[in-house]
Backbone bond lengths (Angstrom), bond angles and torsions (degrees), N, CA, C in turn:
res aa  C-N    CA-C-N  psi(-1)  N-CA   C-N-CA  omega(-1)  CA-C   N-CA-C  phi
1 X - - - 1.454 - - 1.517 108.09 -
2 X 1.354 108.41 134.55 1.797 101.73 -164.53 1.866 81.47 -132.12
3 X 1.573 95.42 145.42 1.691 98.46 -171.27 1.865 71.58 -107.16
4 X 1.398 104.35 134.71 1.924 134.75 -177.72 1.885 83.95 -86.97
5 X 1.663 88.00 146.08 1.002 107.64 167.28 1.815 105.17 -116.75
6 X 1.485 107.40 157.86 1.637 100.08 -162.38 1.519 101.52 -90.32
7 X 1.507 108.34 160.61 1.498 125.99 175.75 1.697 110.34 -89.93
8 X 0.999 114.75 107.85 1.284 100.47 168.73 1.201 142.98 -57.27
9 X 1.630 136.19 67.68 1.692 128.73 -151.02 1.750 115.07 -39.79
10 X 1.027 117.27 151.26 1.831 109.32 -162.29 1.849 83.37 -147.55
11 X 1.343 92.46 132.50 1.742 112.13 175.71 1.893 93.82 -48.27
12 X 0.883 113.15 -50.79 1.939 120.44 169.89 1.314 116.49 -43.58
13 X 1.608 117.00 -11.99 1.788 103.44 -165.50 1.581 122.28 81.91
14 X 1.329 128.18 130.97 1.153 134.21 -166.67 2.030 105.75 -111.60
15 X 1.054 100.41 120.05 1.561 108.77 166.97 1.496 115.66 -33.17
16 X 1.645 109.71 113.12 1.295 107.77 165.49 1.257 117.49 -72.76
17 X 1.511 143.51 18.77 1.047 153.55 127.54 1.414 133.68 -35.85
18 X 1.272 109.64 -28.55 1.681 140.15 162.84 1.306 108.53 -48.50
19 X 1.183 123.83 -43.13 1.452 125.55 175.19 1.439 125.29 -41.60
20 X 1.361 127.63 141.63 1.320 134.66 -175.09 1.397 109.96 -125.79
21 X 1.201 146.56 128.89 1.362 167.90 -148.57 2.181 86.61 -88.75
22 X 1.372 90.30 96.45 1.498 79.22 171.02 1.857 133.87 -51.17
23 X 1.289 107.92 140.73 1.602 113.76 -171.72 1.075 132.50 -72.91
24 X 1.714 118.92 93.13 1.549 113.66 -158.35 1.959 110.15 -32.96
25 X 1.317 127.00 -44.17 1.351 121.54 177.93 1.601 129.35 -67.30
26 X 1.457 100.13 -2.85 1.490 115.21 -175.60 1.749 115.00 106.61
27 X 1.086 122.10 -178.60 1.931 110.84 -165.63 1.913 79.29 -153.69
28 X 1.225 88.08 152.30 2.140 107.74 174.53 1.492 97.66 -134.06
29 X 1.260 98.75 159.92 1.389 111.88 174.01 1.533 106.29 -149.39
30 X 1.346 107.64 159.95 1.844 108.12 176.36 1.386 112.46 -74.64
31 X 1.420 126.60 142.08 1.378 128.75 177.61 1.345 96.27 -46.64
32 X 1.562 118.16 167.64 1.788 140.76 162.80 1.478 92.10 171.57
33 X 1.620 97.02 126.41 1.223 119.92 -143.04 1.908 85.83 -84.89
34 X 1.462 109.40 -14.46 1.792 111.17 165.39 1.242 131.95 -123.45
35 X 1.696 94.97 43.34 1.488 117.30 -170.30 1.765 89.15 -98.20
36 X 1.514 94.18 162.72 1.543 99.34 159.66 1.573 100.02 -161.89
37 X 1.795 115.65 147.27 1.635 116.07 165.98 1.701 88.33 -79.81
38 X 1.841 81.15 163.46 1.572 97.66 -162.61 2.032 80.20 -144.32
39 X 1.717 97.47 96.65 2.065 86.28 -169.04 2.383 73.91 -121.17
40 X 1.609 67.68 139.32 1.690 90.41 171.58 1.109 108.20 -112.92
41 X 1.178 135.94 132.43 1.897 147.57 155.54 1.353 107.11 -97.92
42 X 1.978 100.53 91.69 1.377 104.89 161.55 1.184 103.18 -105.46
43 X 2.060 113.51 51.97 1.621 101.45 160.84 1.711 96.41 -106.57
44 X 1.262 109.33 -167.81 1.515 120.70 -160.20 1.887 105.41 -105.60
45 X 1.174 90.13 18.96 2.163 93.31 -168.95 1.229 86.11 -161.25
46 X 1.520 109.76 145.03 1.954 107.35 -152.32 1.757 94.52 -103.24
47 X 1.025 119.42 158.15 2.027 143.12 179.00 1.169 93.92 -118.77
48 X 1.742 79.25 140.60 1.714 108.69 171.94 1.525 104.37 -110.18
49 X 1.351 105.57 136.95 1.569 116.87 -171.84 1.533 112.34 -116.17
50 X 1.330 108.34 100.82 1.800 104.48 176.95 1.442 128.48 -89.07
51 X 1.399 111.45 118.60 1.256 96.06 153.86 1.629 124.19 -84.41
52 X 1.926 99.42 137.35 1.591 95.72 159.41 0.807 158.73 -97.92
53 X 1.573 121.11 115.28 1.751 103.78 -150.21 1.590 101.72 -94.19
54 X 1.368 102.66 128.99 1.484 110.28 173.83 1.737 123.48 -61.91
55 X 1.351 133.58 -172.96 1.112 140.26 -177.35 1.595 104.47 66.27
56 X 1.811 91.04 -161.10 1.309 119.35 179.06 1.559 102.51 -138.82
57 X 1.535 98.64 173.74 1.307 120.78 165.74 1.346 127.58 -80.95
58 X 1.271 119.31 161.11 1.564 98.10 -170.93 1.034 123.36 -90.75
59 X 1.877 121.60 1.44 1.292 122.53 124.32 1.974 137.86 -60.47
60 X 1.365 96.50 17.45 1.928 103.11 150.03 1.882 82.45 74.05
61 X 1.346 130.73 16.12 1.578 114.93 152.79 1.152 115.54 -116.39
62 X 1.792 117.62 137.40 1.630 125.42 171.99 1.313 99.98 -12.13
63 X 1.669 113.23 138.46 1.146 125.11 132.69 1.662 132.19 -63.25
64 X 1.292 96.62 133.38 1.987 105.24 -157.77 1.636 103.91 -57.72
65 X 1.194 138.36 107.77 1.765 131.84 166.24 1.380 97.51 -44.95
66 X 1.235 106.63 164.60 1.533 138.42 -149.06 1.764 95.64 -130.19
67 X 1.789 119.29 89.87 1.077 100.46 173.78 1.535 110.36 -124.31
68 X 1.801 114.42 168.75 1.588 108.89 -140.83 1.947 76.56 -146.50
69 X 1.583 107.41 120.32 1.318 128.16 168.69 1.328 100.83 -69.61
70 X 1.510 122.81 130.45 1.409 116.63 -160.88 2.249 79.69 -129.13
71 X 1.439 139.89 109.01 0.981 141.23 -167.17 1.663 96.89 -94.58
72 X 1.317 99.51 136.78 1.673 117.20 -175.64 1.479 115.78 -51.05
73 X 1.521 99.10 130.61 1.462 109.95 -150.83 1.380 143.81 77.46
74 X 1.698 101.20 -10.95 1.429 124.24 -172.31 1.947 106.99 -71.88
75 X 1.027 110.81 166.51 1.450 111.32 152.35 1.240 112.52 -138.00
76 X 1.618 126.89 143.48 1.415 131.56 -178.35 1.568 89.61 -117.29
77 X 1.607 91.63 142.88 1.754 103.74 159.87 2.101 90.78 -123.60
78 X 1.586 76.26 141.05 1.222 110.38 -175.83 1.440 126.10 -114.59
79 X 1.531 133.55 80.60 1.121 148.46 175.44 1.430 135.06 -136.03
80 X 1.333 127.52 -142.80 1.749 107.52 -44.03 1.881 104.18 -58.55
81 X 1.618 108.96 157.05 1.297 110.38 -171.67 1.344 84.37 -112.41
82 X 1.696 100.79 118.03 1.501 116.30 -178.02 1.377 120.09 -119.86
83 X 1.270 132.74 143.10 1.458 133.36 -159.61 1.215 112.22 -43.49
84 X 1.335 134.30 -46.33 1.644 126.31 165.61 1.834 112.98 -43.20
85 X 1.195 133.41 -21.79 1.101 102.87 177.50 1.749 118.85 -107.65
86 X 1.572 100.21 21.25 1.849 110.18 155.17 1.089 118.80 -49.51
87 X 1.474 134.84 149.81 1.220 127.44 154.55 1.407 125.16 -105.37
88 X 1.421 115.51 113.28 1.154 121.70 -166.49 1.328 125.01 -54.85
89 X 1.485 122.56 -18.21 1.713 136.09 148.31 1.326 116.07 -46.04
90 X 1.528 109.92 -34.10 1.569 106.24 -159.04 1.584 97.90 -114.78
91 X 0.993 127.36 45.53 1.561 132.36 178.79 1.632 98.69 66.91
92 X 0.864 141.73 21.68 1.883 139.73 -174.19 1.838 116.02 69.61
93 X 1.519 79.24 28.23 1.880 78.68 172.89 1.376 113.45 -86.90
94 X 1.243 108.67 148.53 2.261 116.40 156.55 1.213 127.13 -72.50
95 X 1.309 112.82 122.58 1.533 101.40 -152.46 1.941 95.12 -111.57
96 X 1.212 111.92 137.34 1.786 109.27 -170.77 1.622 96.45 -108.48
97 X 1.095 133.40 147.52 1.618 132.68 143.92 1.315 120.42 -125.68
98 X 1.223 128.94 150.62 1.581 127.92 -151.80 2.115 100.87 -140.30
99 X 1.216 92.94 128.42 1.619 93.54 -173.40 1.235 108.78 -29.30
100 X 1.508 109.50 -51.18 1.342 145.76 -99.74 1.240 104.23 -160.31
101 X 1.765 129.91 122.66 1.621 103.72 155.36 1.965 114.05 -124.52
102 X 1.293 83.64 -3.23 1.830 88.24 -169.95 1.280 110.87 -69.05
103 X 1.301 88.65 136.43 1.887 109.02 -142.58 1.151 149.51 20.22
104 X 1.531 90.67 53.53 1.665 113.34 157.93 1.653 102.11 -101.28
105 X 1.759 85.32 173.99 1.472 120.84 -176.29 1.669 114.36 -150.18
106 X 1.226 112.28 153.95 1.402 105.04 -154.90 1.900 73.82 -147.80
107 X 0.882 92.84 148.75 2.183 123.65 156.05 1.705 105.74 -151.03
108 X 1.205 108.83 153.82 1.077 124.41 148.78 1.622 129.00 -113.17
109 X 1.078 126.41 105.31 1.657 146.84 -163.05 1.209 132.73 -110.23
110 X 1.485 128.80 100.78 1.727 136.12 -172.32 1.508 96.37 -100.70
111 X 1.119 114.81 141.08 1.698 144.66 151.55 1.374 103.49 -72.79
């Protein structure tokens, strides 16, 4: 599990070099309320990408994760990642897990 550091988007265009080989155990990043993951499936059979949202409800059951069918070849951006969905166990990071990572790529990216 690798916690992403963000890309800064630049009126110039950002290096698709930026990309990170998604983390078979899942990848976190720090909230920024104009951040977003940016996960590509250049495999050939589509991944589901969860976010986990920490806590509970204020009826005392898990809050439901947030997961996003990502279709082969597709790319999903995933935002904005805003301080409510830190987990306060894990220092206030966003934590992602991916069915799937073979041949994906993951960034995390603020405007």
């Amino acid at each position: 599990m690798a916690t992403l550091t963000y890309i800064q988007a630049k009126t110039s265009g950002v290096a698709a070099a930026a990309q990170a080989a998604a983390s078979v155990g899942g990848d976190k990043v720090t909230p920024n309320d104009r951040g977003m993951l940016v996960f590509r499936n250049g495999d050939a059979a589509s991944k589901t990408v969860t976010l986990v949202v920490p806590g509970n409800t204020k009826y005392g059951i898990a809050n439901p994760d947030v997961t996003y069918t990502v279709p082969a070849g597709a790319t999903a951006y995933i935002g904005p990642l805003t301080a409510d969905l830190g987990d306060p166990a894990d220092t206030n990071l966003i934590s992602f897990t991916y069915s799937a990572v073979t041949s994906c790529t993951v960034s995390a990216v603020t405007i």
